[in-house]
C-alpha positions as CSV (number, residue, x, y, z in Angstrom):
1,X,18.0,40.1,-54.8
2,X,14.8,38.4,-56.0
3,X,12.6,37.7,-53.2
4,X,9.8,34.5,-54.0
5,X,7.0,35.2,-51.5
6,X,4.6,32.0,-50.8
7,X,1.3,31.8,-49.3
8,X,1.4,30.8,-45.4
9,X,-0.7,27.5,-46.3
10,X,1.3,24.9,-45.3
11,X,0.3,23.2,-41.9
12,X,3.6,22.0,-39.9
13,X,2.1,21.1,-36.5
14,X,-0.6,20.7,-34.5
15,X,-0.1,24.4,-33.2
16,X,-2.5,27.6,-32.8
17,X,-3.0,29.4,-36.3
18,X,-1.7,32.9,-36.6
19,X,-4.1,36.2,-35.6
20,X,-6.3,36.3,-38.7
21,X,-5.5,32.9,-40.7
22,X,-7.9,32.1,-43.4
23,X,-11.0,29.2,-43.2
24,X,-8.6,26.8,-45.0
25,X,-5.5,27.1,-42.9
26,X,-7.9,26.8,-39.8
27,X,-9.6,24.2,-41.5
28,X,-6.5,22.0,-42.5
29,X,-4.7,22.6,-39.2
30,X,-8.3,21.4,-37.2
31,X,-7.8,18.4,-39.7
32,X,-4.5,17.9,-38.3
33,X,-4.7,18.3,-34.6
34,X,-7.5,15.7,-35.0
35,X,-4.6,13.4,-36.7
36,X,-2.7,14.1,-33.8
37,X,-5.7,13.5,-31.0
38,X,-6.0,10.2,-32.0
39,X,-2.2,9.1,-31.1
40,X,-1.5,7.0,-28.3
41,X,1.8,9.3,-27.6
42,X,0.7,12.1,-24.9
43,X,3.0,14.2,-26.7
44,X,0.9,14.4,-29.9
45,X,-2.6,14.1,-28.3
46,X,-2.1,16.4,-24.9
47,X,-1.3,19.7,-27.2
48,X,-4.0,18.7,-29.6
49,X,-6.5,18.8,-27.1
50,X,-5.0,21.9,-26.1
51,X,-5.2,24.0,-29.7
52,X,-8.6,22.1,-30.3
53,X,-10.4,23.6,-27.6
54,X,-8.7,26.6,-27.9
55,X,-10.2,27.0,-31.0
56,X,-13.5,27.7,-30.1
57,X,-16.5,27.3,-32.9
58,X,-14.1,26.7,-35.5
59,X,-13.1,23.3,-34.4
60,X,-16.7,22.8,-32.2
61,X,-18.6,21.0,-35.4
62,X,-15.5,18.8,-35.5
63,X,-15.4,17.6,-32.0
64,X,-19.2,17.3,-32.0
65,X,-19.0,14.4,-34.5
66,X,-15.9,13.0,-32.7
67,X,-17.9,12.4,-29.0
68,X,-21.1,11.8,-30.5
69,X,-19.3,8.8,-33.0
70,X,-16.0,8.7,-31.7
71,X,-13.4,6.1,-33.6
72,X,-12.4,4.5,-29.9
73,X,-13.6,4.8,-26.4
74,X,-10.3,7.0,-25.4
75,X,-10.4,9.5,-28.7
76,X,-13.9,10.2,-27.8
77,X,-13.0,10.9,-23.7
78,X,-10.1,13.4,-25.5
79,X,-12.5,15.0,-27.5
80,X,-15.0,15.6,-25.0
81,X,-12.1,17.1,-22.7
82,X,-11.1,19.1,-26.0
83,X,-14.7,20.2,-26.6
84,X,-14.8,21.0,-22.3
85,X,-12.5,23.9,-23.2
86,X,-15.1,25.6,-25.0
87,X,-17.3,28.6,-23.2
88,X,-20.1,28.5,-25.0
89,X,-23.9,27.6,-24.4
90,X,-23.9,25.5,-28.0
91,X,-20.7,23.0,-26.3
92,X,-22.9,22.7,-23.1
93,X,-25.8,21.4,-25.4
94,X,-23.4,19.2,-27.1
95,X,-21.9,17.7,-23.8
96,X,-25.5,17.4,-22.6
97,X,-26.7,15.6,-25.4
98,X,-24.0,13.0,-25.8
99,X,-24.3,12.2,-22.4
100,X,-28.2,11.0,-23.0
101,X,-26.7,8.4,-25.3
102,X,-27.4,4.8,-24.5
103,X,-23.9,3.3,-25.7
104,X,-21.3,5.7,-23.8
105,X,-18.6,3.4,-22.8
106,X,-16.3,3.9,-19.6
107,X,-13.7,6.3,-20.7
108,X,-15.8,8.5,-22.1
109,X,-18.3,8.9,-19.3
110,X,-15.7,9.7,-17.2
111,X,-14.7,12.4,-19.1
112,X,-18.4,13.6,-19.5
113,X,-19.0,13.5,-15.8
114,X,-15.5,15.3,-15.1
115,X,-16.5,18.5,-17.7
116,X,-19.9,18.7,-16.7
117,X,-19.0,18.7,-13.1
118,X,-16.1,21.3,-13.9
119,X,-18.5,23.6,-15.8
120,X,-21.4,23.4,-13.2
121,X,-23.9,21.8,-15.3
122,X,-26.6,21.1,-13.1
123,X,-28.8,20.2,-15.8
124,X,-26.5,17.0,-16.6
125,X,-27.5,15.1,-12.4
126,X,-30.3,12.9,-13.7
127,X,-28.4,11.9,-16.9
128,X,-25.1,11.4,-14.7
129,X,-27.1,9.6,-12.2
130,X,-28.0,6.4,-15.2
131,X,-24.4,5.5,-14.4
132,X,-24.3,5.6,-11.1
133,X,-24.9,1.4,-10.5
134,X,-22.1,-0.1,-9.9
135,X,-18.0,-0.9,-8.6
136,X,-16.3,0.5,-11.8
137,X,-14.3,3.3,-13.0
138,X,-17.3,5.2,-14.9
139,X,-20.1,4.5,-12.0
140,X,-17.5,6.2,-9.6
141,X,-16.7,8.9,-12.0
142,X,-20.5,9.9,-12.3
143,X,-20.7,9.6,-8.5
144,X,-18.5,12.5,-7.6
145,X,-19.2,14.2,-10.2
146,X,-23.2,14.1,-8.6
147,X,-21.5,15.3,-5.4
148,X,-19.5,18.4,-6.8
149,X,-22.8,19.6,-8.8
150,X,-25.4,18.8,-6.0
151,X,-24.0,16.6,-2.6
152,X,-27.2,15.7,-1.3
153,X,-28.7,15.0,-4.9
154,X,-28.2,10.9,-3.8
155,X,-31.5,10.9,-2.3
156,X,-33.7,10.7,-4.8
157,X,-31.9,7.8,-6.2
158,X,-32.9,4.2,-5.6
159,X,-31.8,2.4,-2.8
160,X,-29.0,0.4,-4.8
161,X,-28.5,3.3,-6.7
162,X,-28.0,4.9,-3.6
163,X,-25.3,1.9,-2.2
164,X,-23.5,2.9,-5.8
165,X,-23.3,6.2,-5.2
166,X,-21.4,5.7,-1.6
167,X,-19.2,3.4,-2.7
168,X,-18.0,6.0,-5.5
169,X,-17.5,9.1,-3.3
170,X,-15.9,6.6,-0.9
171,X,-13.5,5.3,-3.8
172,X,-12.9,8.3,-5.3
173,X,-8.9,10.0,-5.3
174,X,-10.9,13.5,-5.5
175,X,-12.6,13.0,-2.3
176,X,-9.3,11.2,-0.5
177,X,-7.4,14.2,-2.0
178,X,-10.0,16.9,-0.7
179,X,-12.3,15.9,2.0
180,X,-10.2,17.4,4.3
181,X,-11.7,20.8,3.4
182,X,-15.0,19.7,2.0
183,X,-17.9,20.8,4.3
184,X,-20.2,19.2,1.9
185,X,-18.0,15.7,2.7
186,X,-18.2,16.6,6.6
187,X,-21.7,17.0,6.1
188,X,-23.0,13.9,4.3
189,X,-20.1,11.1,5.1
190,X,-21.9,9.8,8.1
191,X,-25.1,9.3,6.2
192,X,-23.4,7.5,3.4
193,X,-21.6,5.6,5.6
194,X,-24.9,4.9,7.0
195,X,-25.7,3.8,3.7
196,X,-23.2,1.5,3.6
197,X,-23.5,-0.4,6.9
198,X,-27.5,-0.8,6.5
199,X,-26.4,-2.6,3.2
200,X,-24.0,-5.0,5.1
201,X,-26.3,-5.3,7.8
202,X,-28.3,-7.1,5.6
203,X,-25.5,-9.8,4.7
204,X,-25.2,-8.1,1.1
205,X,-21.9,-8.0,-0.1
206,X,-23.0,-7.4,-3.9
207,X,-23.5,-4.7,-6.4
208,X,-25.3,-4.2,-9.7
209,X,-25.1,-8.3,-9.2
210,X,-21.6,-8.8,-8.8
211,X,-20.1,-9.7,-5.7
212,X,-17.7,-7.5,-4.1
213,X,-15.1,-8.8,-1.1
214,X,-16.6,-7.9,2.4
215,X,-13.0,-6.8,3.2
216,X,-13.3,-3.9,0.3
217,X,-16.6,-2.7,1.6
218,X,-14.8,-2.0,5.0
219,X,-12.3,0.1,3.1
220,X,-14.7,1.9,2.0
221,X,-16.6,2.3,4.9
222,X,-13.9,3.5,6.5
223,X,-13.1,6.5,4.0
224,X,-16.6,8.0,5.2
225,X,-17.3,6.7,8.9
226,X,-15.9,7.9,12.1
227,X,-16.0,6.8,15.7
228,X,-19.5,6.8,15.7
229,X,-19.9,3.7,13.9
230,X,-17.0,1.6,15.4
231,X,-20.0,-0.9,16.9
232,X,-21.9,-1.0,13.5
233,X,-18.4,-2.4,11.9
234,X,-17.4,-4.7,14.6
235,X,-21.3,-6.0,14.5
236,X,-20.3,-7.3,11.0
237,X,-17.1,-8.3,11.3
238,X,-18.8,-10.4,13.9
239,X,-21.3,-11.7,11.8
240,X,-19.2,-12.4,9.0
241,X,-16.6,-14.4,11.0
242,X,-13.7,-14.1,8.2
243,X,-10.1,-13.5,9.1
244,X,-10.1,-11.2,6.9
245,X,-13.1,-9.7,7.3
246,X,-12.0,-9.1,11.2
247,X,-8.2,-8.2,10.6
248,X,-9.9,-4.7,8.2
249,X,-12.7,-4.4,11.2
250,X,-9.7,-4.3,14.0
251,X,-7.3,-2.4,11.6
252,X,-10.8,0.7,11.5
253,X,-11.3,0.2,15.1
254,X,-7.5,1.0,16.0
255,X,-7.4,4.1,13.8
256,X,-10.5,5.2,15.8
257,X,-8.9,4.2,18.7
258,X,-12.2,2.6,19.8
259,X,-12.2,-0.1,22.6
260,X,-15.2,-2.0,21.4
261,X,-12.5,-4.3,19.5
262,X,-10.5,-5.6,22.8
263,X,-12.5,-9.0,23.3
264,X,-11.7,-10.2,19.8
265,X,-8.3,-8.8,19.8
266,X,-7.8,-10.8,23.3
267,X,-9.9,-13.9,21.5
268,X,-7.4,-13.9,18.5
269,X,-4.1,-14.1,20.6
270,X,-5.8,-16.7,22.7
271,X,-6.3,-18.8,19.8
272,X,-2.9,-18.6,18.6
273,X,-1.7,-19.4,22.0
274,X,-3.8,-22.6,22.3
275,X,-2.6,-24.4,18.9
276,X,0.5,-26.4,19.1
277,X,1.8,-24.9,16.4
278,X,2.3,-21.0,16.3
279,X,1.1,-19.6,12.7
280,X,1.4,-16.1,12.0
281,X,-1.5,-14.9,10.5
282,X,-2.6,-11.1,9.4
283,X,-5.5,-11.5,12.1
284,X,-3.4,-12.1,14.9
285,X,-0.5,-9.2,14.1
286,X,-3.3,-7.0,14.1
287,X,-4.8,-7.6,16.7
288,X,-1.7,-7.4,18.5
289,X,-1.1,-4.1,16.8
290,X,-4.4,-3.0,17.8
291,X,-3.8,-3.6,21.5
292,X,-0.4,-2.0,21.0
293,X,-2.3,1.6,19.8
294,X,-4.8,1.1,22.3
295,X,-1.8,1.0,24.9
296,X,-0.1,3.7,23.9
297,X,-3.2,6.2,23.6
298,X,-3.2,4.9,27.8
299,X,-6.1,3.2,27.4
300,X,-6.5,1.0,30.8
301,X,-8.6,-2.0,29.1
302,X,-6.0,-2.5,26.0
303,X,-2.9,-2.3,28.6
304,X,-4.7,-4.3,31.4
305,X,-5.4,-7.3,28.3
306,X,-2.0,-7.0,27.3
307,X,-0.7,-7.8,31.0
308,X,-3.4,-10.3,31.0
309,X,-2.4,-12.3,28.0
310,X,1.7,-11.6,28.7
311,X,1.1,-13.6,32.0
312,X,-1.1,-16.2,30.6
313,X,1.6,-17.3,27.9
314,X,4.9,-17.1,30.5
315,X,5.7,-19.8,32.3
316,X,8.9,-22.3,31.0
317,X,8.8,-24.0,27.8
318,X,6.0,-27.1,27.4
319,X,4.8,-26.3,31.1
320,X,1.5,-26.3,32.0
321,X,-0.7,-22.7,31.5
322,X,-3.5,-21.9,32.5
323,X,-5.2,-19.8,29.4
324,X,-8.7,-18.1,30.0
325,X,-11.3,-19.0,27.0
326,X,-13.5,-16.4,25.6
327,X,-16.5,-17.7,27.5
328,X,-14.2,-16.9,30.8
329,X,-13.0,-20.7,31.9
330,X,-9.9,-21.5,32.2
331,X,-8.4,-24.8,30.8
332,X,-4.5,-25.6,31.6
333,X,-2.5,-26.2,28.2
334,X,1.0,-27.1,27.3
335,X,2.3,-24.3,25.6
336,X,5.3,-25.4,23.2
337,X,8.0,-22.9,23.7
338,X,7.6,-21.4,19.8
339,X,4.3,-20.9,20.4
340,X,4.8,-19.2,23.4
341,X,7.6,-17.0,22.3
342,X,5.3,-16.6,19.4
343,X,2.9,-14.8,21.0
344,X,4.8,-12.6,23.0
345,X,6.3,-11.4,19.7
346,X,2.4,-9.4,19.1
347,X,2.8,-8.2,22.7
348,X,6.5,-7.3,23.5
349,X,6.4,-3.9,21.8
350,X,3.9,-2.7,24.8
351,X,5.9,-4.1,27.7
352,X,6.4,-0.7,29.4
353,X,3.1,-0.3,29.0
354,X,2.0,-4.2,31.1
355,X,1.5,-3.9,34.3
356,X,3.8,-5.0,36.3
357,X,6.6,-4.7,33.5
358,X,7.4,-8.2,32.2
359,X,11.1,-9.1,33.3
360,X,14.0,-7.8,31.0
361,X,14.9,-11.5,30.4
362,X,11.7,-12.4,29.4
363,X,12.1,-9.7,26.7
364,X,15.7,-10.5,25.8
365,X,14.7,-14.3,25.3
366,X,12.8,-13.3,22.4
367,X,15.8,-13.1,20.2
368,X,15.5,-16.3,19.5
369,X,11.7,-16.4,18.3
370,X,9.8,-15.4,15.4
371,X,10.5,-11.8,15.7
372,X,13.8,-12.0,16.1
373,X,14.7,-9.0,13.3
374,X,11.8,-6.9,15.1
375,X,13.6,-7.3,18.4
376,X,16.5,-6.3,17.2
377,X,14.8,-2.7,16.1
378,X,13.6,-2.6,19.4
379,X,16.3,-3.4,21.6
380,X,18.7,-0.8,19.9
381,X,16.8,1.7,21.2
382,X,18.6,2.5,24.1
383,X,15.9,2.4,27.4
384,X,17.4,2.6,31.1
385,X,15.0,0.6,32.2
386,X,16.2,-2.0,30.3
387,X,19.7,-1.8,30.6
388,X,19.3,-1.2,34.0
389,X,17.5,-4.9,34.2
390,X,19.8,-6.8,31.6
391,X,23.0,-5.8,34.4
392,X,21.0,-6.4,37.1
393,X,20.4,-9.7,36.0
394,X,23.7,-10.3,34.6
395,X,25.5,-9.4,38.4
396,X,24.3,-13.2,39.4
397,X,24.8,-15.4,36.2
398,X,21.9,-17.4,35.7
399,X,21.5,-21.7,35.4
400,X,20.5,-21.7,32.1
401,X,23.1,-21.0,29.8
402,X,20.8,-19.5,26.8
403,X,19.1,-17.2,29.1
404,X,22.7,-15.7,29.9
405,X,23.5,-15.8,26.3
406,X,20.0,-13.8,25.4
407,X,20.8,-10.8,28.4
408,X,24.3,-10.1,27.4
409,X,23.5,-10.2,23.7
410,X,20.0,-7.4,24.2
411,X,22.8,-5.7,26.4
412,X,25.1,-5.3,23.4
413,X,21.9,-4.5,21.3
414,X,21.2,-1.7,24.1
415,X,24.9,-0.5,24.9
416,X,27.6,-2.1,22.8
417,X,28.0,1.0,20.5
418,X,27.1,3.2,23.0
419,X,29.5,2.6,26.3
420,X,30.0,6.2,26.5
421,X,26.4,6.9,27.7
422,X,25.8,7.0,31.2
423,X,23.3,4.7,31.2
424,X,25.5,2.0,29.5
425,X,28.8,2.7,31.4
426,X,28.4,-0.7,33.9
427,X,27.2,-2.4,30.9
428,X,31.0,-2.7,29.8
429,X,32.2,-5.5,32.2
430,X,29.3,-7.9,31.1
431,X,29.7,-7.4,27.1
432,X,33.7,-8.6,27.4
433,X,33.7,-11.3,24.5
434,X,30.2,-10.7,23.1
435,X,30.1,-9.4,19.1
436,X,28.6,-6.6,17.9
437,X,25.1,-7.7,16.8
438,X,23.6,-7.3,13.6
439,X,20.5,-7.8,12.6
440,X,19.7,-11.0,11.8
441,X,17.9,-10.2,7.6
């Protein structure tokens, strides 16, 4: 049988040449991989990347041109993370030197910063530290990039360069992903939070001259600072005097559990409960929301200004109330009845924490109120206390017909599927005739 035997020349793929392939082959399938580096499919450029820095010197003079002069911003970020596989001091002084260019656009920064970083160039801080100015993707790349190779390099930075710097660690998945088991994050949060809030302080809300939302710079604040600094961010959330600017403040202060935010939290509901027209707004659920964690951590000022403003908006529909100001008068107002039960939507999830404990009925009236479908979640969670109430109530029918209607229908939310628990066993004679509720999407 005659066997034809041809040279191994042909390139197929983009895959790793054969143990001791000539210069050509290597050469042609370099040529190739490059091809394949520069499609948008992942499946052609990810395993170029791969055999290209797998390579070594034989594709290195290749890559060189391609992040020095790359074709597009996102072939030249592949090559450098093609060129990052390669262990060599020569790709070190490539990477180096590409990154003291003065036209490096986003991507490819980002991919600078993230193989420098990776390889431990230390040498590459002051060049990573030109990019370091602002609230974008490549600014935040160089940032923690700066804090892998050196975390306390940030100080010999400029102040705004500084600001940059803080809001890039603080912004950065990395850090959320890791800071956990950083000591070098445990160690320098506070002070760039510190960095942060002396920049608010001030009133500036802008960077590299672009303004950046007040409520964004909280967020931020709030990835590095701690308890510590609960006064420093309800100072400016003070100072600002945005809603939204004091929903974030009251939304940091609750996960720190700090009390410092209870007069504006009490100030808010107040508000709401003086208008003649209730409006739910994000600053007034969390500030009820805030109450409500400060209540259930037990803290004695949050559940004492929950009773406090529970009593203040009772009374019966359009009656006279007396509601305290924030400058501590008192001034009588006619509270309509969807305002009222409006308000006692933000503070009914905390009623076994008022003291005394509101009525049962003044809970079950609020299925008929803005929170009706929250109710509902609440009430069918079956509490003895309240059941106990609702029957108690329900053993001498009330005047108003509504009221009776609203106890017998939280009593089916509390018992009707559940009869057989000894807590709902005397509910049975009072639920004869009432549906199984639903909740009310």
């Amino acid at each position: 049988m005659l066997t034809i035997a041809l040279p191994l020349q042909v390139v197929v793929g983009c895959v790793m040449p054969p143990s001791g392939a000539p210069v050509d082959m290597v050469a042609a399938l370099t040529a190739h991989c490059m091809q394949d580096l520069q499609q948008p499919l992942w499946q052609k450029h990810d395993p170029a990347i791969a055999v290209l820095g797998a390579l070594g010197s034989a594709a290195r003079s290749t890559l060189q041109t391609c992040v020095q002069r790359p074709s597009d911003d996102e072939v030249g970020a592949r090559c450098v993370r093609a060129l990052g596989m390669h262990d060599s001091d020569e790709a070190r002084q490539i990477l180096l030197t590409t990154l003291a260019q003065s036209d490096l656009k986003e991507n490819t920064v980002s991919a600078l910063a993230s193989v420098v970083a990776a390889k431990g160039i230390t040498a590459a801080l002051p060049l990573l530290s030109r990019f370091v100015v602002g609230d974008d993707f490549a600014s935040h790349s160089a940032a923690i990039a700066m804090f892998q190779l050196d975390p306390h390099y940030y100080v010999k930075l400029p102040q705004d360069q500084q600001v940059a710097y803080a809001v890039g660690v603080a912004d950065t998945p990395f850090l959320k992903t890791h800071r956990l088991h950083s000591a070098a994050f445990s160690a320098t949060a506070q002070a760039l939070a510190e960095i942060l809030l002396n920049h608010l302080r001030l009133g500036r809300v802008t960077l590299a001259g672009r303004a950046v939302l007040m409520i964004r710079w909280l967020h931020l604040v709030g990835q590095l600072a701690a308890p510590v600094h609960a006064k420093a961010v309800l100072d400016i959330a003070l100072f600002d005097g945005s809603d939204a600017v004091r929903t974030s403040a009251l939304g940091l202060l609750a996960t720190w559990q700090s009390p410092l935010g209870i007069p504006l939290a009490v100030e808010t509901i107040r508000d709401a409960l003086a208008q003649q027209t209730f409006m739910h707004t994000a600053l007034l659920a969390e500030a009820g929301r805030y109450l409500r964690r400060l209540s259930e951590a037990k803290h004695p000022e949050a559940r004492a200004a929950l009773s406090a403003l529970w009593k203040e908006s009772g009374g019966n529909p359009g009656s006279g109330i007396g509601v305290s100001t924030s400058v501590g008068t008192s001034v009588s107002v006619r509270i309509p009845d969807r305002v009222r039960k409006g308000v006692r939507c933000q503070l009914v999830w905390s009623y076994r924490g008022m003291t005394p404990t509101p009525a049962v009925i003044e809970v079950a009236e609020l299925l008929d109120s803005p929170c009706a479908h929250d109710l509902t979640i609440l009430l069918d969670h079956p509490d003895p206390q309240l059941t106990d109430g609702l029957i108690a109530y329900l053993r001498f029918p009330p005047p108003d017909p509504e009221l009776f209607t609203a106890a017998r229908t939280a009593l089916a939310w509390q018992c009707g599927r559940r009869l057989k628990l000894p807590m709902c066993r005397r509910a049975a004679f009072y639920l004869h005739g009432v549906p199984l509720p639903s909740h009310p999407d």
